[in-house]
TIGUPA-391263 format. One record per residue (C-alpha): residue in three letters; x, z, y. Coordinates in steps of 0.2 Angstrom, whole numbers, plus 2048, in hexadecimal, padded with zeros to 3 digits. Example, Ala and Ser with C-alpha at 12.3 -4.5 7.8 and 13.67 -1.06 7.14 Angstrom:
<pts>
ALA83E8277EASER8448247FB
</pts>
This chain:
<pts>
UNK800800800UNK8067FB810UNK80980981DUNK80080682EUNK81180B835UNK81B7FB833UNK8107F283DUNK8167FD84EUNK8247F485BUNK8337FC85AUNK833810864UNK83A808875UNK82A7FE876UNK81F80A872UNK82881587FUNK82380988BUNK810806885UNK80F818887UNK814818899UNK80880989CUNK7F9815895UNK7FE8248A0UNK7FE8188AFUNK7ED8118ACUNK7E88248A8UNK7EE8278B6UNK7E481C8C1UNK7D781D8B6UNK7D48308B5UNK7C683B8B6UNK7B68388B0UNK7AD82F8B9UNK7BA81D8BDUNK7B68148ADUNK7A58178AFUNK7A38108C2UNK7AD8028BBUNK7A47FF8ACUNK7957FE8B8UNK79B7F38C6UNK7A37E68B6UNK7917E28B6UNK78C7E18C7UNK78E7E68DAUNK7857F88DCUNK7817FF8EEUNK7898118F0UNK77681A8ECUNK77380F8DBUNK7858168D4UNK77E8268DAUNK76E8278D2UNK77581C8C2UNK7828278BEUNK77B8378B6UNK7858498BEUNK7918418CAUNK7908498DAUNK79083E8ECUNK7A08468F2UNK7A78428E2UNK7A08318E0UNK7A982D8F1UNK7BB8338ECUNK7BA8298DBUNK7B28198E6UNK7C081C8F2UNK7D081E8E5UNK7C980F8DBUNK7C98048EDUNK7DB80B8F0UNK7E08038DEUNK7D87F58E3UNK7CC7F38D4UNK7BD7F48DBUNK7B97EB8EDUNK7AE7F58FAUNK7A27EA906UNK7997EE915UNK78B7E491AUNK7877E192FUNK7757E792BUNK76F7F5935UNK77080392EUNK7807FA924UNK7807FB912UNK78F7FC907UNK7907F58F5UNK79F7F58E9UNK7A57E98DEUNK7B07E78D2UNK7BE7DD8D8UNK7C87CF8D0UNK7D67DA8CCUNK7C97E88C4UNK7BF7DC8BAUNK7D07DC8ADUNK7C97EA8A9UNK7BC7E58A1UNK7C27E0890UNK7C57F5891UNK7B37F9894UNK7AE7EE88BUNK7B97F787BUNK7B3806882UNK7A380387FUNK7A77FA86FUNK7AE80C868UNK7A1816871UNK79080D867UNK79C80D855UNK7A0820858UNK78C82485EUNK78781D84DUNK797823843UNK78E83584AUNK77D831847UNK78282D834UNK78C83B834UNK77D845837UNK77083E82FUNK77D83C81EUNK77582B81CUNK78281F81D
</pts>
């Protein structure tokens, strides 16, 4: 049987993988990012749909993330000339090569919600 070790790359590039993740960690952090993301992949929201789409994030909160995700220039922040103005965010072209993440992301998420729901119910 053939060990799922030999297929690594040698120890210098996982050293270097590993750096990568802890980069995008970085940026990515905390836990709301991937889920603003994973919403604005799909379409431009306005500040108060992000709000009241996203279950428990707070407005103060919503703004910092909203704010660190403009600075890393994944997601693009417009303000119309309407009166009063109104902001929406999108994902920007940069941001959307995320995308292949949320999409795995979500991916694992629906395999693990069954992997669970067979787990309890011991029907599978």
């Amino acid at each position: 049987m053939k060990s799922f070790l030999a297929d690594l790359p040698p120890f210098s590039e996982c050293q270097k993988r590993i750096r990568a993740i802890d980069d995008t960690m970085d940026i990515l952090s905390g836990k709301w990012k991937v889920s603003i993301l994973a919403r604005l992949c799909y379409r431009p929201m306005r500040y108060s749909a992000l709000l009241k789409d996203i279950d428990g994030i707070s407005g103060k909160v919503l703004s910092r993330e909203l704010k660190e995700l403009e600075i890393n220039e994944l997601i693009v922040r417009e303000v119309s000339q309407s009166s009063p103005p109104a902001v929406t965010y999108s994902i920007s072209e940069y941001g959307h090569t995320l995308r292949v993440l949320t999409e795995s992301i979500a991916a694992w998420g629906l395999q693990h919600r069954e992997r669970i729901k067979c787990t309890l119910k011991k029907q599978c």
